[in-house]
C-alpha positions, 0 to 999 in steps of 0.5 A, a space after each residue: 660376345 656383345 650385341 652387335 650394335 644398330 647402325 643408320 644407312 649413313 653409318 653403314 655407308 661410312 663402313 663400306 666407303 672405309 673399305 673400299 667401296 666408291 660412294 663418293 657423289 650425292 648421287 651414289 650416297 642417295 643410291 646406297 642408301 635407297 638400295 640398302 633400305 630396300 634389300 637389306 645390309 645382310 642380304 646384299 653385302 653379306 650375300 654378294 660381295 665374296 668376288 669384290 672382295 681384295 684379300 691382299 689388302 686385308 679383311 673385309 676391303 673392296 677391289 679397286 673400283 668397287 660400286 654398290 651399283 656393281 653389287 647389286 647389278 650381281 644381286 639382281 642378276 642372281 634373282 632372276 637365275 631364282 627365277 628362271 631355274 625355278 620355273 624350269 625345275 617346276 615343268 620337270 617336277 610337273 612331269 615326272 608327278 604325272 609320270 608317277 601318278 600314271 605308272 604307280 596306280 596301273 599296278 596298284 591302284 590310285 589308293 594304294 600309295 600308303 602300303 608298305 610292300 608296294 615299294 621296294 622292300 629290298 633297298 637299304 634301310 628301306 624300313 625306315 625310309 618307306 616308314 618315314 616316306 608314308 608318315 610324310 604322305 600323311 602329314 601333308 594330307 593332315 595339313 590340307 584337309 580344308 583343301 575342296 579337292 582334297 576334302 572332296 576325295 576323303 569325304 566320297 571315296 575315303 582316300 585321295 587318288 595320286 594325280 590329286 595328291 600331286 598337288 599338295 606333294 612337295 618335290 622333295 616327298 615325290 624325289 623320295 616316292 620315286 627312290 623307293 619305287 619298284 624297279 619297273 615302275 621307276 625304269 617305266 618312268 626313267 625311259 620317258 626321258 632315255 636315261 637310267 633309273 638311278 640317273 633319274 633318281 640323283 638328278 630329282 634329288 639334286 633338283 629338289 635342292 636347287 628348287 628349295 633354294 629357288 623358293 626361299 631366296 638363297 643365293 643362287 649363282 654361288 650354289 655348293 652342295 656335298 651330294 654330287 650330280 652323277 657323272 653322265 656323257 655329257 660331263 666328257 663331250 663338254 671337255 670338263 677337266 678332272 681334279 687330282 680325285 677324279 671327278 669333274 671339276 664343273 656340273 657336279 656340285 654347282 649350278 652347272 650340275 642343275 642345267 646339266 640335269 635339266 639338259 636332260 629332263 626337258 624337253 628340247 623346246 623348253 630347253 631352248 627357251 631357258 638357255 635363251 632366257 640364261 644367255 639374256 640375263 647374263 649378258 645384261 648383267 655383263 654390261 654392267 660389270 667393270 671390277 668383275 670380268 664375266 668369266 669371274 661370275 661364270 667360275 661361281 656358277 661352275 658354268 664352263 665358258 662353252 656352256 651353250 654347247 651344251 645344248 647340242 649335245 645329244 643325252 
């Protein structure tokens, strides 16, 4: 296979005005190009233009009507989504690090993190994951010595208490700390927000994904994932429909899924705030849809359009 050969903003512009997408004025050429300049071919057209795209009339055309305005209106609405998940994911991430760091060292000590028997020995594979979990804990501890408050701790106790750690400890590594916790500690924390055990332990996993997203610029509104949210109560009082498997057709593997799990992880004020926050954004984004309907945007996120109702909704 050849090397893909460099084209001009003017080159790319011909392109996209080939299949469809109106820049017609000098206006809407001058907009192209500062837009393509500034956000890169790649990540607008490559990331957002599934919806405008009209497979009827061949490969890689436009629907009728199409704007580089339009596209980067969907664009800049996915990343204040980023924004707006993320901010909300770190208050829960927040309060469950605190969570663990509480729970944890009133039945072992704030140095005893690193032992092997402090978690659960009895779940599956729990060798290679306690083993893997330890190593990761150390590797992140390696790699922030330089840290004041870190090497503050090693040099005077020869150990880093948890609520410290919490600091440097990503999502991922404390949604692995807490799967691998003894079940009475991970039930002492999971009670804080009146759901299960495992209910928390999903929900954590499928944050930590969603956050990672967040964090690294993926497209966000279209988000996919094979590891489902777990099904809860809230699935059924929003009415979602099941398909011919038997699972819930939205907030299982969507974004839908993420909000449901915040829905029950935040706090009711907190909640509130990013639904307000959500509405907002995608009514701005609305008023500048004319190819795309909103129910086409809110079908990608897997947002049902009574989705505010979720916020009524008791845990």
């Amino acid at each position: 296979m050849g090397d893909k050969p460099f084209k001009t903003h003017e080159e790319l512009i011909v392109i996209l005005t080939q299949r469809g997408i109106k820049i017609d004025s000098d206006e809407d050429k001058a907009y192209a190009k500062t837009v393509l300049a500034k956000e890169g071919y790649y990540n607008l057209i490559n990331g957002y233009n599934k919806l405008f795209l009209d497979s009827s009339a061949g490969p890689d055309h436009y629907k009728d009507g199409t704007t580089l305005y339009e596209i980067h209106a969907l664009y800049q609405f996915d990343r204040v989504l980023r924004d707006i998940f993320f901010r909300y994911i770190l208050r829960v991430e927040t309060h469950v690090k605190n969570l663990i760091a509480y729970y944890f060292p009133m039945k072992y000590g704030h140095s005893n993190y690193l032992l092997y028997n402090n978690f659960n020995t009895k779940v599956k594979d729990a060798q290679t994951n306690i083993t893997s979990l330890i190593s990761e804990i150390q590797r992140q501890i390696a790699s922030r010595t330089s840290d004041p408050s870190i090497s503050h701790y090693l040099k005077e106790y020869g150990y880093i208490p948890l609520w410290v750690l919490n600091n440097i400890l990503t999502f991922g590594t404390i949604s692995k700390f807490y799967s691998l916790m003894q079940v009475k500690e991970r039930q002492d924390v999971s009670r804080t927000f009146g759901i299960m055990d495992n209910e928390l332990e999903n929900a954590l996993m499928y944050l930590s994904a969603i956050r990672n997203f967040c964090a690294h610029g993926n497209r966000l509104y279209c988000y996919r994932t094979k590891k489902a949210l777990i099904d809860t109560k809230l699935h059924d009082q929003m009415g979602i429909a099941k398909n011919s498997r038997d699972e819930y057709m939205q907030g299982k593997r969507d974004l839908f899924a993420a909000l449901i799990a915040l829905r029950r992880l935040l706090s009711h004020n907190d909640y509130k705030r990013m639904t307000e926050e959500l509405s907002r954004s995608i009514r701005n984004l609305n008023k500048k849809l004319s190819v795309l309907s909103p129910d086409d945007v809110l079908k990608e996120m897997g947002f049902p359009t009574n989705w505010k109702d979720l916020g009524s909704l008791p845990n």
